[in-house]
N, C-alpha and C positions, 0 to 999 in steps of 0.2 A: 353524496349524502343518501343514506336509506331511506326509502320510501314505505312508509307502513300503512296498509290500505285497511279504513276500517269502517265498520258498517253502521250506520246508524238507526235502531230500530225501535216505533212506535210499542209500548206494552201493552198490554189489558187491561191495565188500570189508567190507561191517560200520560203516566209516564213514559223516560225514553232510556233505553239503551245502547250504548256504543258498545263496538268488542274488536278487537283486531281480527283480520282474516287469519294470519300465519300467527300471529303470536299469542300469549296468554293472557294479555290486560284487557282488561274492560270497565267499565263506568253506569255507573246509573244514574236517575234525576230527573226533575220535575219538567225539566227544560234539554231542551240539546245542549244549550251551550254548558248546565248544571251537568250534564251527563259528560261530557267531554271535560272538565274540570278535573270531576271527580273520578275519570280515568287519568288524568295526569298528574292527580295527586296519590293515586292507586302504585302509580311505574314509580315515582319519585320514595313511598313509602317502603317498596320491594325492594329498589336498590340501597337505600343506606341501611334495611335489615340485611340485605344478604352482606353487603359489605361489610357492618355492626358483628355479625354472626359465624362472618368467614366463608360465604357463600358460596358457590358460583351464580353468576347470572348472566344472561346476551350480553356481550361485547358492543354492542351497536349503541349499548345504554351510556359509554363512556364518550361516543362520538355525536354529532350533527345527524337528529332525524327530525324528519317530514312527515304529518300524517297525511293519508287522501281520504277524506270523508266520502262514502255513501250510501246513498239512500235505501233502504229494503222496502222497497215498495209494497210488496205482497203482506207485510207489518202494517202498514196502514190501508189498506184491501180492507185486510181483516177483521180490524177495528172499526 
């Protein structure tokens, strides 16, 4: 199963940011758990366009993956 490591980051306005290290999805929201949603409904909405559209997109989107959430600390330092 792929493991896809992603960071979870405090904004300047009070909200939060998720984003993948290696890959191109991300999420935002008022909460983590809001942020993480709204990146899994971000991956979910890319692949049935690319698919809908004739795409190409990651392979890894068709099998079993894993996120690893973590934390950017120096995001919440800063705020």
């Amino acid at each position: 199963m792929k493991k896809i490591d992603v960071i979870i980051a405090l904004t300047k306005d009070g909200g939060y940011n998720v984003y993948c290290e290696k890959e191109m999805f991300s999420g935002m929201g008022d909460t983590v758990e809001s942020a993480k949603a709204d990146m899994i409904d971000q991956i979910s909405f890319f692949k049935e366009t690319a698919i809908e559209d004739g795409y190409e997109y990651p392979a890894f989107l068709d099998d079993e993956y894993e996120f690893v959430y973590k934390t950017d600390i120096a995001s919440v330092d800063e705020n």
